[in-house]
C-alpha positions as CSV (number, residue, x, y, z in Angstrom):
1,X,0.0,0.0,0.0
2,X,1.1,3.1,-0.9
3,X,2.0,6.1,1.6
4,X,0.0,9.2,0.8
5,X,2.5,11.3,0.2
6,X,4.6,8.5,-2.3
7,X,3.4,8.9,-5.8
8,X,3.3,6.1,-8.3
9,X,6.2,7.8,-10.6
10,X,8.7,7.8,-7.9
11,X,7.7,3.8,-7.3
12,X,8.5,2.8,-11.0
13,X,11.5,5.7,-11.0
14,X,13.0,3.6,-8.2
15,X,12.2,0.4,-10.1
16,X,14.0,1.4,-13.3
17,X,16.7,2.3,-11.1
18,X,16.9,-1.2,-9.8
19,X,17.2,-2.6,-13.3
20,X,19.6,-0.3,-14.4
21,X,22.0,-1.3,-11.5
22,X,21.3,-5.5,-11.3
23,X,19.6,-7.8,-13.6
24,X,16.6,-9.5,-11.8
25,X,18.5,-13.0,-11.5
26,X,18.1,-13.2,-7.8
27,X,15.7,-15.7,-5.9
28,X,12.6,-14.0,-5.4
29,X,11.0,-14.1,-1.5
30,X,7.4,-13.9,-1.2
31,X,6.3,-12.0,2.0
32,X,4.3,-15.1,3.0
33,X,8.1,-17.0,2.7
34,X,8.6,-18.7,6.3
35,X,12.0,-18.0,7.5
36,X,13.9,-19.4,10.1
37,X,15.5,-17.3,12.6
38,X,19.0,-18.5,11.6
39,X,18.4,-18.7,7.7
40,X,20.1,-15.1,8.1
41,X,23.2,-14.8,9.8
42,X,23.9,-10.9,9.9
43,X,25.7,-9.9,12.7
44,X,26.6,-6.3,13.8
45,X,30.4,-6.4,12.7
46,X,29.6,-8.3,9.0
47,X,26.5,-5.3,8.6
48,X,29.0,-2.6,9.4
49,X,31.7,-4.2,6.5
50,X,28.6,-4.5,4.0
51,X,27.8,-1.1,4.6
52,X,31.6,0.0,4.1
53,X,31.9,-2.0,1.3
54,X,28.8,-1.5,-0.3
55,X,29.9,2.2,-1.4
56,X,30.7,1.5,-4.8
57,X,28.9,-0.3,-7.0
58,X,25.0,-0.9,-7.3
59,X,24.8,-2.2,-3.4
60,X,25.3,0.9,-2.6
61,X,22.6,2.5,-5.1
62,X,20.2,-0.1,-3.5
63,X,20.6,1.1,0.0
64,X,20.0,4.6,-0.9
65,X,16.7,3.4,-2.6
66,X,16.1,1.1,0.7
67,X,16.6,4.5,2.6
68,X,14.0,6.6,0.0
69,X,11.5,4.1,0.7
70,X,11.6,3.6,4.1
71,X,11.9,7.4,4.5
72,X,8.9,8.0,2.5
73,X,7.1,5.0,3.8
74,X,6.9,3.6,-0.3
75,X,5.8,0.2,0.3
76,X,5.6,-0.6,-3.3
77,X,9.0,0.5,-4.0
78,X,10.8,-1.5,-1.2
79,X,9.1,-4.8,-2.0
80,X,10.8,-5.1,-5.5
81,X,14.0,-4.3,-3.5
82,X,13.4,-7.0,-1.5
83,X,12.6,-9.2,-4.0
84,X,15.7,-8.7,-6.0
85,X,17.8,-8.3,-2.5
86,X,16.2,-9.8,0.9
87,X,19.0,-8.6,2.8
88,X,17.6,-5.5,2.5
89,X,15.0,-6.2,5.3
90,X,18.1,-6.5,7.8
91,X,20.4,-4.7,5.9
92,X,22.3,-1.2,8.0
93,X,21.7,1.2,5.3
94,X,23.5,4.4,6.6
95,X,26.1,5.2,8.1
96,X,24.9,6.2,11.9
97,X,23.0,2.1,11.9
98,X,19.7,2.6,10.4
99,X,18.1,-0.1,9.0
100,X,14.6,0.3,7.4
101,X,12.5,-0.8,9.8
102,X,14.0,1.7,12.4
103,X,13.5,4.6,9.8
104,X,10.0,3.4,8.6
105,X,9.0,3.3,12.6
106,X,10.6,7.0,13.2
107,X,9.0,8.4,10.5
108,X,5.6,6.7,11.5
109,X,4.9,4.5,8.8
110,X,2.5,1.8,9.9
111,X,1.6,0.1,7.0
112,X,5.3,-0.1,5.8
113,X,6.0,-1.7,9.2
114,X,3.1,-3.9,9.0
115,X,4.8,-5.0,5.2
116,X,7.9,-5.1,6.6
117,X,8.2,-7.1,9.4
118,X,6.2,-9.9,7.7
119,X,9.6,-10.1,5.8
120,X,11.8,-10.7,8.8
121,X,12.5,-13.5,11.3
122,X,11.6,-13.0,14.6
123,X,15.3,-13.1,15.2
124,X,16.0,-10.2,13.3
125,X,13.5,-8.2,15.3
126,X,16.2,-7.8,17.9
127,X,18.7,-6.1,15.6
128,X,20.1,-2.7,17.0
129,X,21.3,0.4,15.5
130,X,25.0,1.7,16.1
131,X,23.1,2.9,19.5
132,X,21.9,-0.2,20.3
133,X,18.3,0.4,20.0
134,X,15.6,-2.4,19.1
135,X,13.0,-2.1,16.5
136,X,10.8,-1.7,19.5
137,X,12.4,1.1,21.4
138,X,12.0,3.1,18.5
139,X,8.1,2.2,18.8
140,X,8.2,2.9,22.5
141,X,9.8,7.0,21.3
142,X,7.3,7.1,19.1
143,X,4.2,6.0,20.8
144,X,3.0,3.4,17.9
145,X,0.9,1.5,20.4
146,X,-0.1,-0.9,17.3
147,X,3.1,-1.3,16.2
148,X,4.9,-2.4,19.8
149,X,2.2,-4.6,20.1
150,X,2.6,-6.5,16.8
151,X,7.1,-6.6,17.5
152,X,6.5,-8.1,21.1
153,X,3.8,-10.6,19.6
154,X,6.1,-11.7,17.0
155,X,9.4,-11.6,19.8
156,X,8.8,-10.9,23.9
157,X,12.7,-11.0,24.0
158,X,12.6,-7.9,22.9
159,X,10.7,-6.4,26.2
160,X,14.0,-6.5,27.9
161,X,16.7,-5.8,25.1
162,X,19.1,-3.5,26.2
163,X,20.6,-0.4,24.3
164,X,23.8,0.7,24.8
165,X,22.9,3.2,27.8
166,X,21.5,-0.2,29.5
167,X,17.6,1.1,28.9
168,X,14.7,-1.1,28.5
169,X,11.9,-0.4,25.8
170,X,9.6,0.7,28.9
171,X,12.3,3.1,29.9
172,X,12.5,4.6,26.5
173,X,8.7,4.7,26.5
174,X,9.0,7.9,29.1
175,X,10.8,9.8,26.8
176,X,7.9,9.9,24.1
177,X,5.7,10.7,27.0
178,X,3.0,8.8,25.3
179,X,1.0,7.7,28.3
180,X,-1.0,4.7,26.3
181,X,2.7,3.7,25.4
182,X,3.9,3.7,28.9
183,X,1.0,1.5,29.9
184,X,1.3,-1.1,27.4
185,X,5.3,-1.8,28.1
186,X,4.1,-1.5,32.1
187,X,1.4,-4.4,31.3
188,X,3.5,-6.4,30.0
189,X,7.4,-6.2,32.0
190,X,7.5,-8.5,34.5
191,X,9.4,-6.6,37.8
192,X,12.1,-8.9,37.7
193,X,13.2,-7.3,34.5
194,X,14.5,-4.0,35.9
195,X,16.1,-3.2,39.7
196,X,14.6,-1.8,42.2
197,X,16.7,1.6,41.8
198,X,15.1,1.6,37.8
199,X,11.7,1.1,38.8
200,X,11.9,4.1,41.2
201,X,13.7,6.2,38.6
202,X,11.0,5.3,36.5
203,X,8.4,6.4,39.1
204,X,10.3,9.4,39.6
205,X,9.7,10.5,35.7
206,X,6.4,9.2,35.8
207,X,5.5,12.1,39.0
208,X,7.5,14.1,37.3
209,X,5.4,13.9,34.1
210,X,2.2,14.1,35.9
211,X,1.1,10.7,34.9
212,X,-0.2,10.0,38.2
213,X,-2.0,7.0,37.3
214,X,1.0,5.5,35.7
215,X,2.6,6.1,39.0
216,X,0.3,4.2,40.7
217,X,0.7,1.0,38.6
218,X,4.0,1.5,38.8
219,X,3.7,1.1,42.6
220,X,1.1,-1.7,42.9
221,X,4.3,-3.5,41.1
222,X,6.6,-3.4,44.2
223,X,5.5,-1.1,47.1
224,X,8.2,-1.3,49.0
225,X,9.1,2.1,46.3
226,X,7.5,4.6,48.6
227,X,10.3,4.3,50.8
228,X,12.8,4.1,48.7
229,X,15.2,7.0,48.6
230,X,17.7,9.1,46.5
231,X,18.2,11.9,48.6
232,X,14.5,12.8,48.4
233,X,11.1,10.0,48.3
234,X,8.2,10.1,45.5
235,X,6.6,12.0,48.1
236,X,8.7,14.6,48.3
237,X,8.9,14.9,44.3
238,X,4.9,14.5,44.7
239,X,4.4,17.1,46.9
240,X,7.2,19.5,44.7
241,X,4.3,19.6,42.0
242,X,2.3,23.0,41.7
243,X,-1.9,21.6,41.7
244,X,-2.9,25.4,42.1
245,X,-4.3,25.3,38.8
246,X,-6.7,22.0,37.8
247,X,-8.6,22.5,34.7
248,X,-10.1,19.0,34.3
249,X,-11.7,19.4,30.5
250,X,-11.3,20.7,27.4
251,X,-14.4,22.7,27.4
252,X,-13.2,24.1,31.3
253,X,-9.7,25.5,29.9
254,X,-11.8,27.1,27.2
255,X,-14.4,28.5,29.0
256,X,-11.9,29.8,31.2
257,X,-9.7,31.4,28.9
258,X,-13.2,32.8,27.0
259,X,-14.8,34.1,29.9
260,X,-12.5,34.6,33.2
261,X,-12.4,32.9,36.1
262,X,-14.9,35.3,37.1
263,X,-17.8,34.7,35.0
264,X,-16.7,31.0,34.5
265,X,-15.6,30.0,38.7
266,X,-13.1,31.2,41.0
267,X,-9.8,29.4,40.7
268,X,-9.5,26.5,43.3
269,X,-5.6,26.9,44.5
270,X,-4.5,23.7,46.0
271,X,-7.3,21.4,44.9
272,X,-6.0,18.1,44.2
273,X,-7.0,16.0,40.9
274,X,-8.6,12.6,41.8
275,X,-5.3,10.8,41.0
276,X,-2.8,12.9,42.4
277,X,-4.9,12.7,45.8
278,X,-4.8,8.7,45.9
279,X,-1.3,8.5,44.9
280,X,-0.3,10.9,47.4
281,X,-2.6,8.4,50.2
282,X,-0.9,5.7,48.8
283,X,2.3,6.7,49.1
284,X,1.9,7.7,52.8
285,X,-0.3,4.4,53.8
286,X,2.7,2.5,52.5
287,X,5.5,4.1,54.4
288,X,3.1,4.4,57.4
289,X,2.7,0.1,57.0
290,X,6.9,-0.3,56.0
291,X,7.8,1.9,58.7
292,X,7.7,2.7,62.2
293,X,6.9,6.0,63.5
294,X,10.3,7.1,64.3
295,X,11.5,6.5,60.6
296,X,8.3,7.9,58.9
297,X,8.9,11.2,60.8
298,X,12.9,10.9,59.6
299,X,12.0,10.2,56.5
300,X,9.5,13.4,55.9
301,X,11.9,15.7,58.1
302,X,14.8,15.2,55.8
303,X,14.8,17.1,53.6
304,X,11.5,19.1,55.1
305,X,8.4,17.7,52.8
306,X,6.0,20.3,54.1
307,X,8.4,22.8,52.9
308,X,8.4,21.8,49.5
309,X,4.2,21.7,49.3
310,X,4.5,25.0,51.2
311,X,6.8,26.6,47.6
312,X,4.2,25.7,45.2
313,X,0.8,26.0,47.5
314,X,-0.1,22.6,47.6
315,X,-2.1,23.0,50.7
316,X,-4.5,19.9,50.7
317,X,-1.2,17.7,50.9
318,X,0.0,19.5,53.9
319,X,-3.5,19.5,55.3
320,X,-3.0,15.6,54.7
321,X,1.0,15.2,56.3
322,X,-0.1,17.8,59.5
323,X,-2.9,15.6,60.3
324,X,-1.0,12.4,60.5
325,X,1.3,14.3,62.2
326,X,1.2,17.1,63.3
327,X,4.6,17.7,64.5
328,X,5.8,18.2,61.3
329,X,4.7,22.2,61.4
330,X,8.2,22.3,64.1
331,X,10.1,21.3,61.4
332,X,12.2,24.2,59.7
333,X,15.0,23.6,56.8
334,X,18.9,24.9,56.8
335,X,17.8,28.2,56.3
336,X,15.7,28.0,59.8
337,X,12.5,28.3,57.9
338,X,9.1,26.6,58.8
339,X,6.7,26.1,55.9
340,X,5.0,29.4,56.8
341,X,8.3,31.2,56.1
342,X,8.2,29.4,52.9
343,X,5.2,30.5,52.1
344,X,5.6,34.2,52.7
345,X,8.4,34.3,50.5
346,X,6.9,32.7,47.8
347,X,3.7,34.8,47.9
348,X,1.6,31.3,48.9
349,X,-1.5,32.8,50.7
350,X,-3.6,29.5,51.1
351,X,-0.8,28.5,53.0
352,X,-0.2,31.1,55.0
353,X,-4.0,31.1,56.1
354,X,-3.3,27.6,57.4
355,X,-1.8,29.9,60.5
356,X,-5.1,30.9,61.5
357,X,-5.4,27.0,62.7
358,X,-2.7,26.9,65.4
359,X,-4.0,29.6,67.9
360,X,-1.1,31.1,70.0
361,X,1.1,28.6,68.6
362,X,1.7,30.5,65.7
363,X,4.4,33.2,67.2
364,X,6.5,30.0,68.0
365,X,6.4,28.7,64.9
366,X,6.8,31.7,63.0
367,X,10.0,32.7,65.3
368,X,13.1,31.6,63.1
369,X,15.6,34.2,61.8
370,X,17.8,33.2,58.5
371,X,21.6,33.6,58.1
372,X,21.2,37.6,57.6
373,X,18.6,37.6,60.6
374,X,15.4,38.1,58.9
375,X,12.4,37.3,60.2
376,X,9.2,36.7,58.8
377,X,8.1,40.1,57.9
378,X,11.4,40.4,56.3
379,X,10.6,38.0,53.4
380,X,7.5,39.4,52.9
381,X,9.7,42.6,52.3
382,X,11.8,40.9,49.7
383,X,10.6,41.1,46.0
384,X,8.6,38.2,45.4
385,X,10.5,35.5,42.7
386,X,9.0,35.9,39.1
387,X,7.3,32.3,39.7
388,X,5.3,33.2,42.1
389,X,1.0,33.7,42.6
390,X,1.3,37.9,42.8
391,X,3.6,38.2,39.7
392,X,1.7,36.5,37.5
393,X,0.1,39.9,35.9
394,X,2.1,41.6,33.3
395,X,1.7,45.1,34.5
396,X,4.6,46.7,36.7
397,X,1.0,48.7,38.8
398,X,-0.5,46.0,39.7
399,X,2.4,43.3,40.7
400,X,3.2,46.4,42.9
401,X,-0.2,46.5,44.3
402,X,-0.1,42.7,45.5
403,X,3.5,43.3,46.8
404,X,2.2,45.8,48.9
405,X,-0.9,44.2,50.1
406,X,1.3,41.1,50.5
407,X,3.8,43.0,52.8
408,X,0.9,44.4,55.2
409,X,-1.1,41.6,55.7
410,X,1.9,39.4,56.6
411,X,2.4,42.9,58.7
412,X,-1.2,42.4,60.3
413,X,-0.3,38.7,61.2
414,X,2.8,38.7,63.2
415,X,3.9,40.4,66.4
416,X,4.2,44.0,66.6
417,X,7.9,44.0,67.8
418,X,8.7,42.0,64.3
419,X,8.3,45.3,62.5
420,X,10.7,47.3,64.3
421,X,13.2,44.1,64.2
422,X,16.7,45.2,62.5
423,X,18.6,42.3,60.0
424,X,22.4,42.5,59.6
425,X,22.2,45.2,56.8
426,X,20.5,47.5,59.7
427,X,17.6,47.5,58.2
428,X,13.3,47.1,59.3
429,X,11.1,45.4,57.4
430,X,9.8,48.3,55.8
431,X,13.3,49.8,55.0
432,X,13.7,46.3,53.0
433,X,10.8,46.9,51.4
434,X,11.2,50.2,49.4
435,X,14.6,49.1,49.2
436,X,13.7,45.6,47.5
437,X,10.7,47.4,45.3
438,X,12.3,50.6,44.2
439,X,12.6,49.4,40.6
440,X,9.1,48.0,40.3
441,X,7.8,51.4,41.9
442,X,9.8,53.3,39.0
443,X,8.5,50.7,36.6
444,X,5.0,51.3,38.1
445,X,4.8,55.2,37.9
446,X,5.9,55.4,34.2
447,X,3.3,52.8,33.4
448,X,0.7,54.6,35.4
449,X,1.6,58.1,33.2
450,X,1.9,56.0,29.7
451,X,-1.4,54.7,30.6
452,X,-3.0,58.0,31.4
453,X,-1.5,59.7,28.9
454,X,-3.0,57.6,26.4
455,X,-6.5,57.3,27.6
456,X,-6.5,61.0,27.8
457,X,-5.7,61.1,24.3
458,X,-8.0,58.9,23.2
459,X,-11.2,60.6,25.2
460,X,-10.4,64.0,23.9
461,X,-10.7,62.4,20.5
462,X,-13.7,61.5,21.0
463,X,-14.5,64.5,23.2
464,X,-14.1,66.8,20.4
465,X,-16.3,64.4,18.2
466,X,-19.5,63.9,20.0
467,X,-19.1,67.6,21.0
468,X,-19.4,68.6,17.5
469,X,-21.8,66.0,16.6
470,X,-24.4,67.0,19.1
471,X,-24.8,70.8,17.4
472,X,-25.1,68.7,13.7
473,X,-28.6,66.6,14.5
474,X,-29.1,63.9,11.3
475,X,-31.2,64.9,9.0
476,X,-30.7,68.6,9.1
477,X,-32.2,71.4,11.2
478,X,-35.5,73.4,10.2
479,X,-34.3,76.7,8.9
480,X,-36.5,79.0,10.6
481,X,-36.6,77.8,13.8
482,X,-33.5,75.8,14.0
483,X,-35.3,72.8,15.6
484,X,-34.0,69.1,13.9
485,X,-36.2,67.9,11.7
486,X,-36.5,64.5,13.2
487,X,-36.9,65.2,16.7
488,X,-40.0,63.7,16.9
489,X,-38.9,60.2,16.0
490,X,-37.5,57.9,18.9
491,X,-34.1,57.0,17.3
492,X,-33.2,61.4,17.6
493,X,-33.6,60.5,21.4
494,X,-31.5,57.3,21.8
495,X,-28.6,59.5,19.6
496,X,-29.0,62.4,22.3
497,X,-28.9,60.0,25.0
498,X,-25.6,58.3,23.3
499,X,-23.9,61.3,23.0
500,X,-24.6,62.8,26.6
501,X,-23.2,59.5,27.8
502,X,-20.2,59.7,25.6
503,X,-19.7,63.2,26.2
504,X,-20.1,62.7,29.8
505,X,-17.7,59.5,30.1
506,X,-14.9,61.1,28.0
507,X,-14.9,64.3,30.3
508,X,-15.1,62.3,33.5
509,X,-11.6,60.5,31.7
510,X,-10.1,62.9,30.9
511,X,-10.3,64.3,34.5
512,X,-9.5,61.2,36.4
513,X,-6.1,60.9,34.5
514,X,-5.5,64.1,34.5
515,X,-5.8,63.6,38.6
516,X,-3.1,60.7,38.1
517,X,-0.6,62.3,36.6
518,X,-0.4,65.6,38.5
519,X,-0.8,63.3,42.0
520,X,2.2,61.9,43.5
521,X,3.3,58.3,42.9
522,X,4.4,57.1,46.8
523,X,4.2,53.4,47.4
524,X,1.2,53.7,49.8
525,X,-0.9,54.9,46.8
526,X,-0.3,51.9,44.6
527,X,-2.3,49.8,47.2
528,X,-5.8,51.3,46.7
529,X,-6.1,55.0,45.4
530,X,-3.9,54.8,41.9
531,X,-5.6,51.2,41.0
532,X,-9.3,52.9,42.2
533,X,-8.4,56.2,39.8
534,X,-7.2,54.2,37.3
535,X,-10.4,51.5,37.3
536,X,-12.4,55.0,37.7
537,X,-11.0,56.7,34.7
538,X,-11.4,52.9,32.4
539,X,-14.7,53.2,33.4
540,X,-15.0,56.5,32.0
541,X,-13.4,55.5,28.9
542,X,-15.6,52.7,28.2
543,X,-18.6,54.3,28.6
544,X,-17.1,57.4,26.0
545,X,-16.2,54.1,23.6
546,X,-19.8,52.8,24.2
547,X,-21.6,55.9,23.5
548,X,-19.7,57.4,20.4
549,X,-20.4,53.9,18.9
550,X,-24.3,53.8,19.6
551,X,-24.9,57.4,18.9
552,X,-23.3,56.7,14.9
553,X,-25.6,53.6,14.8
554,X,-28.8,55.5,16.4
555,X,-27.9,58.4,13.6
556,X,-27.6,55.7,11.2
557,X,-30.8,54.2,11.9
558,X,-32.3,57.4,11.9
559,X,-31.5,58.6,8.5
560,X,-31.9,55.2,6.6
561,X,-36.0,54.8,6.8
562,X,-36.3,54.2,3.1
563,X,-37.3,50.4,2.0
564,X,-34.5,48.2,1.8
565,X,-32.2,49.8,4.5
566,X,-33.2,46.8,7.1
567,X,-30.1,45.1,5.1
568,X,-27.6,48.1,5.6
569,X,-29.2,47.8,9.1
570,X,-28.5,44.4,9.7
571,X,-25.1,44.8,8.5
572,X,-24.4,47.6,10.5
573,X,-25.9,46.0,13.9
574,X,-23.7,42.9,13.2
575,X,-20.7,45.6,13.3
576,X,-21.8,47.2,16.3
577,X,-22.0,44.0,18.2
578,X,-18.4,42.8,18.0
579,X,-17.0,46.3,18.1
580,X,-18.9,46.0,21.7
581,X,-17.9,43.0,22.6
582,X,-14.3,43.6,21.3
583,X,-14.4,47.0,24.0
584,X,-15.8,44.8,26.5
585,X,-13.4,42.0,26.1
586,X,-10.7,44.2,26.8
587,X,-12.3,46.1,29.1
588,X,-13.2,43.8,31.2
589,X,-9.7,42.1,31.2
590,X,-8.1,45.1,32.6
591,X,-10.7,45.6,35.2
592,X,-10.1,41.9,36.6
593,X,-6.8,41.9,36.7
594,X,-6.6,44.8,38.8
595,X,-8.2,43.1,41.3
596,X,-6.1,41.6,43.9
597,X,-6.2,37.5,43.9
598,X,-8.3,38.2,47.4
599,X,-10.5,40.6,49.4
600,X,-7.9,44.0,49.7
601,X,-6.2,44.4,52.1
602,X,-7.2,41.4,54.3
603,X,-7.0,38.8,51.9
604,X,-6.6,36.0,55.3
605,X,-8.6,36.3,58.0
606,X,-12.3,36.1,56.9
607,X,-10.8,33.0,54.9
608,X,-12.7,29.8,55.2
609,X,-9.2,27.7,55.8
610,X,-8.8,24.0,56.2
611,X,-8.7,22.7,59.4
612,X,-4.8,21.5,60.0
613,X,-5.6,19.1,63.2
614,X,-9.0,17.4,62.4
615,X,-9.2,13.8,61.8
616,X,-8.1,12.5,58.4
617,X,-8.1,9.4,56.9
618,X,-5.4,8.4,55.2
619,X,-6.8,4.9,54.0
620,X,-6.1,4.1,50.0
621,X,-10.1,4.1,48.8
């Protein structure tokens, strides 16, 4: 069968070719020929000397025809070069160790494949390239599900051929990332065919890919994995993983991206997907059964797991650990930080809120001072990493405005004595702060004047416009008494009513900005008044936008009565519709984003937070 994208000209091109460079005297093979796995004796060293000597003369023309076909996936064109030459099937046919059934599966060939392998022993199956790769772990790279299960049909020996960097097939599968892939090679290698340390690398990658349901066949194989360490468990890579974002369909990530998180559902931070949550009870219930207490508590200490959540929010996981135990909220890492200092400095508030759950406990836990003898209130002073929750927005005003609100309600939480606490450099949390921020509040105030400067701009544009539209009514005034002539009609009041509002909203823009450019730009304003002022003077500019475009279509309306306008109407309604939805789509982006991710300022403490000490059970459903 033909490959699409092979024509029938290049198929008898290649067959002339093969007649031009060797008479057709060979014995002719029929794919249905059954050969015996030793009727072929090719081995690695002879392959490499038939390539080298095949470079002059018409064996070496036939390789480069092999390699055309099997590129191209021409069927048609390698079977009469296997019926003149069957060595061809097995034959190396470039220089780096290719051989046609290792290009055909690359390129992604199945039907060639299919074809193909019906030529060749089982035997042959197993031959490597100059890497030592199989047939099959080019399948497993690929993620031709159909083709890895027709090799290991026709040879299971090749489920545990080695390359040259000692890799399986299923180990070679996790580089494709091809999760149907993955679970085919998983179904079928037995767990005596890799090591202990190689099935926890290869739960490692499969965490590390978010295949979480790979990861749990993967431990239901040997569970004695979850205790296994390399400097750090599956846990601790588990709990490494960011599950602030979940979007679990298609039509959610859409709807989402369409509409906002505010029209569509506020974000869930921390909420765990179905399978991350039972691999994460699994893991614990079998170090909690492999273990004794003593151990389990070593094991999640070193390196400090409920740090790690505590970087990239994963709250529900903590909420899992500090209910088994609960100790584990002592525990602080080399730079004498708890998982609350942790969260500070990486701007985690669902975290953080989790310190509304330990009462008085929380100035003890929240004591610890770093090398440079920082406290808390301190990292909440340092510029947040560009990773984090608060600096996701683009705009230099508004990442200032969470910094800010950051720093005081972290200021709100902690003793008052922390914020007149000195580090090495001499310097209160505060000091830090403007210190740490002093580009981003430059960055801020020439953002805030570009911005204002523009919008001002634009609305005395239109200003000037609806200004003079409003003296020149459509249709003409009467000449006598000046009057319109279509005041009576109701579209003459909708235009008046358009271009009051226009009018109205491009003056009350033109002020506002006007206000944010002559005001001063301290750090205290970027918090609340310059984000109000600037949502006030957007406001007015919308409604300037919005009103210049309704009073052309109500004067529009109004002029064309004659029979036949509804089309022009029609037409002209269709414009008006997206050019409002366009002003509202960008509109209302700007508007939510300068909202802070919670209430302002006190974004924690009317926070419904889970409870850190309740009971929690931690049986695998």
């Amino acid at each position: 069968m033909n490959n699409p994208n092979s024509s029938a000209s290049e198929s008898t091109e290649i067959s002339n070719q093969i007649s031009d460079t060797q008479p057709a005297s060979g014995v002719e093979v029929a794919p249905s020929t059954v050969i015996e796995p030793n009727s072929v004796d090719i081995t690695q060293e002879n392959e490499n000397q038939s390539w080298k000597g095949s470079r002059r003369g018409s064996r070496r023309d036939r390789h480069w025809l092999m390699y055309r076909a099997a590129l191209g996936g021409d069927w048609p064109a390698a079977e009469t070069l296997l019926k003149e030459d069957r060595s061809l099937a097995c034959a190396v046919i470039t220089e780096r160790g290719d051989r046609a059934l290792h290009l055909a599966i690359a390129m992604k060939h199945k039907k060639f494949v299919q074809k193909l392998v019906e030529w060749m022993s089982s035997s042959e199956l197993e031959l490597q390239d100059a890497s030592g790769n199989s047939a099959c772990c080019y399948a497993a790279i690929s993620g031709m599900v159909e083709i890895a299960h027709l090799l290991v049909r026709r040879n299971e020996g090749l489920l545990v051929a080695r390359n040259k960097d000692n890799w399986i097939p299923l180990q070679m599968s996790t580089l494709g990332g091809d999760k149907k892939m993955i679970t085919f090679f998983l179904e079928k290698t037995g767990v005596e065919c890799l090591s202990q340390g190689e099935w926890f690398y290869l739960l490692l990658d499969a965490i590390a890919s978010k295949m979480y349901d790979v990861a749990l066949k993967i431990l239901e194989k040997d569970r004695t994995l979850a205790t296994v360490r390399n400097e750090v468990t599956a846990l601790h890579v588990l709990a490494r993983h960011d599950i602030s974002q979940v979007s679990t369909t298609k039509t959610a990530i859409f709807l989402k991206s369409i509409l906002g998180t505010t029209f569509y559902g506020r974000q869930s931070y921390g909420e765990m997907q179905a399978d991350f949550r039972l691999l994460a009870e699994r893991l614990l219930a079998e170090i909690q059964d492999l273990m004794d207490e003593t151990s389990v508590l070593e094991l999640l200490r070193n390196p400090p797991i409920l740090n790690d959540a505590a970087k990239v929010g994963n709250v529900e996981l903590i909420v899992m650990l500090t209910r088994a135990y609960p100790d584990l909220i002592w525990q602080t890492d080399n730079n004498q930080y708890s998982l609350f200092h942790i969260a500070v400095l990486y701007r985690q508030d669902n975290v953080f809120s989790l310190i509304k759950q330990i009462g008085g406990l929380k100035n003890f836990v929240i004591m610890g001072m770093d090398g440079n003898n920082n406290n808390i209130l301190h990292l909440a002073a340092k510029l947040g990493p560009l990773n984090t929750r608060n600096n996701i927005v683009s705009i230099s005003a508004l990442q200032m405005q969470r910094e800010l609100a950051w720093f005081k309600e972290v200021e709100a939480m902690v003793p008052s004595w922390f914020i007149e606490m000195r580090n090495n450099d001499q310097k209160k949390p505060r000091e830090l702060f403007s210190d740490e921020h002093k580009d981003l509040v430059r960055e801020s105030e020439a953002w805030m004047r570009s911005t204002a400067d523009s919008c001002m701009l634009i609305a005395t544009i239109i200003l000037t416009v609806v200004y003079a539209a409003a003296f020149t009514a459509p249709g003409g005034n009467n000449g006598e008494t000046g009057i319109p002539i279509l005041v009576q009609r109701s579209w003459f009041t909708c235009f008046f009513i358009f271009e009051a509002l226009a009018l109205f909203g491009s003056t009350l823009c033109i002020i506002t900005f006007w206000s944010i450019t002559s005001s001063g730009f301290e750090e205290d304003r970027f918090l609340d008044i310059l984000p109000y002022q600037l949502k006030f003077g957007l406001s007015g500019l919308f409604g300037s936008l919005i009103g210049a475009i309704s009073a052309f279509m109500s004067a529009y309306c109004l002029v064309f009565v004659e029979e036949g306008a509804w089309l022009v109407k029609s037409t002209l309604l269709l414009i008006y519709v997206m050019l409002v939805l366009a002003i509202c789509s960008r509109f209302s982006e700007l508007w939510f984003k300068m909202r802070l991710p919670k209430s302002l300022p006190r974004m924690l403490s009317n926070r419904k937070s889970q409870s850190l000490f309740s009971g929690y059970d931690t049986t695998v459903i």
